[in-house]
Residue frames relative to the residue before (quaternion, step in Angstrom):
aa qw qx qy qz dx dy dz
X 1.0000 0.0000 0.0000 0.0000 0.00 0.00 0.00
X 0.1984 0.7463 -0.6311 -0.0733 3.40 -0.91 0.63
X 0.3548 -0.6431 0.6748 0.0715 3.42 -1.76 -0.13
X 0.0672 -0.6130 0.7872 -0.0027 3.81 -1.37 0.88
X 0.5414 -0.4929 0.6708 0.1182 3.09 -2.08 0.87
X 0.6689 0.6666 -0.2322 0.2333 3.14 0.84 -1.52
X 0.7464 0.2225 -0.0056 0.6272 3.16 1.11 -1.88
X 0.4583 -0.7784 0.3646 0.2259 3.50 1.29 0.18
X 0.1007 0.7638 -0.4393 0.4620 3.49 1.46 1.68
X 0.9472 0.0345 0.1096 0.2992 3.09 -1.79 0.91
X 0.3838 0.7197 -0.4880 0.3107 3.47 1.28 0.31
X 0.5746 0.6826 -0.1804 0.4139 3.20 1.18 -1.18
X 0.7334 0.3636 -0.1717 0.5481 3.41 0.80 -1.22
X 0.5835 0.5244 -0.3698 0.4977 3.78 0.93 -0.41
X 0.7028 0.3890 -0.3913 0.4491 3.66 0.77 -0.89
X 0.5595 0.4852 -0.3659 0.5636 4.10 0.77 -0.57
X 0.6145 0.3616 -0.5257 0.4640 3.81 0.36 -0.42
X 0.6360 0.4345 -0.3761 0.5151 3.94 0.28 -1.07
X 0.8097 0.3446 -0.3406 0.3311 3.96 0.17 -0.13
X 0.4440 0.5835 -0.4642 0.4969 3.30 1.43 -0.01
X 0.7456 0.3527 -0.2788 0.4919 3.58 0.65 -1.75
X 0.5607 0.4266 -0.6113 0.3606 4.09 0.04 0.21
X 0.4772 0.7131 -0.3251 0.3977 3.35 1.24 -1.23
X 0.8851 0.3471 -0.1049 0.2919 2.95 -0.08 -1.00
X 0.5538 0.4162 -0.3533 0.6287 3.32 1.20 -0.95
X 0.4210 0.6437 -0.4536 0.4501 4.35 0.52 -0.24
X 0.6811 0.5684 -0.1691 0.4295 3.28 0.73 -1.39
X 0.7089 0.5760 -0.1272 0.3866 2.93 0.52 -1.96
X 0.4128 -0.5020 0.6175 0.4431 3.74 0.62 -1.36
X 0.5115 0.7506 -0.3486 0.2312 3.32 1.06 -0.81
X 0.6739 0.4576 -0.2213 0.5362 3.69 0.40 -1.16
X 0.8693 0.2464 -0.3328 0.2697 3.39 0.07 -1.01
X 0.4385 0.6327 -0.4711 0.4306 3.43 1.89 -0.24
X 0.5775 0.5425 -0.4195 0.4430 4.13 0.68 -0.84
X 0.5854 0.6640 -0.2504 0.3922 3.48 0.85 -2.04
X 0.7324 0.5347 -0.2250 0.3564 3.97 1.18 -1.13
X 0.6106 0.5874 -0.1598 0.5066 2.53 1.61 -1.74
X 0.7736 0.2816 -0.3579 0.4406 3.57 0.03 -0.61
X 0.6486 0.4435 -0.5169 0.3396 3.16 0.65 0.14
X 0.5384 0.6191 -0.3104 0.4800 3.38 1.07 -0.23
X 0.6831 0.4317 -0.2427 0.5368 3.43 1.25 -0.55
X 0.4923 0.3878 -0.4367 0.6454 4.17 1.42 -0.43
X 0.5276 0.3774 -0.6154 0.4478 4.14 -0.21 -0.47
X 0.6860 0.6063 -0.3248 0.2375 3.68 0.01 -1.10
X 0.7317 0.4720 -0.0621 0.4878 3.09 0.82 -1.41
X 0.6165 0.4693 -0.2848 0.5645 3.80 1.03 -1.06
X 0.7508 0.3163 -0.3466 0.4649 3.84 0.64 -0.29
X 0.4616 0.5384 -0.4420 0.5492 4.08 1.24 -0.37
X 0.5145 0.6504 -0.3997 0.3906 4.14 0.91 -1.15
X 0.7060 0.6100 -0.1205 0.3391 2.75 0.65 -2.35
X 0.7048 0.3865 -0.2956 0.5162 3.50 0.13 -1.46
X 0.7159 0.4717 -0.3476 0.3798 3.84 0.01 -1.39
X 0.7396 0.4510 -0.2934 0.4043 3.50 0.63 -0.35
X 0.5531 0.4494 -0.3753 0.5927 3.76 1.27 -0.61
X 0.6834 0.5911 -0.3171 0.2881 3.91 0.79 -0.94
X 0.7826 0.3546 -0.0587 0.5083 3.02 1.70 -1.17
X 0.5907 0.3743 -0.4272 0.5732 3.20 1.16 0.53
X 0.4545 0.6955 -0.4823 0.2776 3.75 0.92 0.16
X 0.5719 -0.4841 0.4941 0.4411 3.75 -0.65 0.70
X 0.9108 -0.2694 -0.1982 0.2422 2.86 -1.18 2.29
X 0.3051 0.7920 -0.4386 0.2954 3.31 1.16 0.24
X 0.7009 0.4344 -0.3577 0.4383 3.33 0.85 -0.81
X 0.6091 0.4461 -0.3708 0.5409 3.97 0.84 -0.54
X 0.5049 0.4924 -0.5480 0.4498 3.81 0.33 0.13
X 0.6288 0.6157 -0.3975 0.2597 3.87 0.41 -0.88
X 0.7728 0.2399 -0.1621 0.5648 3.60 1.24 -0.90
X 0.5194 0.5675 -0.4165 0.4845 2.73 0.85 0.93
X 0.7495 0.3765 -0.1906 0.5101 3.31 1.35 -0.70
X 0.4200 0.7629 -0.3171 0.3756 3.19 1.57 -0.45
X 0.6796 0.5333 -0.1735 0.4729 3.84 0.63 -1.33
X 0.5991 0.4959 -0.2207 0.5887 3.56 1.80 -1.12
X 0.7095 0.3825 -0.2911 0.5154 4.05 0.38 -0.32
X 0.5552 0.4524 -0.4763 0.5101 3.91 1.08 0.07
């Protein structure tokens, strides 16, 4: 299936394909198990954010890295 803005094609049928498949995975359990999961995975990430940023902005931590770098080769 494709579709063009340009000549103004198949746009229609793309947007019903994306609503059948939310539909459905809705049904399924599908969507909202994913819907859980990433959210479990942004909780993750917003606290990995968190730490690396308080770590690296902590008085001199960040000059220690090339410095320590040359030591781990």
């Amino acid at each position: 299936m494709t579709c063009s803005s340009l000549e103004n094609t198949g746009i229609e049928e793309i947007w019903q394909l994306a609503l059948d498949f939310v539909e459905n995975t809705k049904q399924s359990g599908v969507f909202d198990k994913r819907r859980r999961e990433q959210s479990v995975e942004w909780i993750h990430k917003l606290v990995n954010d968190y730490f690396k940023t308080r770590f690296f902005n902590h008085n001199g931590e960040r000059e220690l890295i090339p410095q320590s770098e040359p030591e781990v080769l």
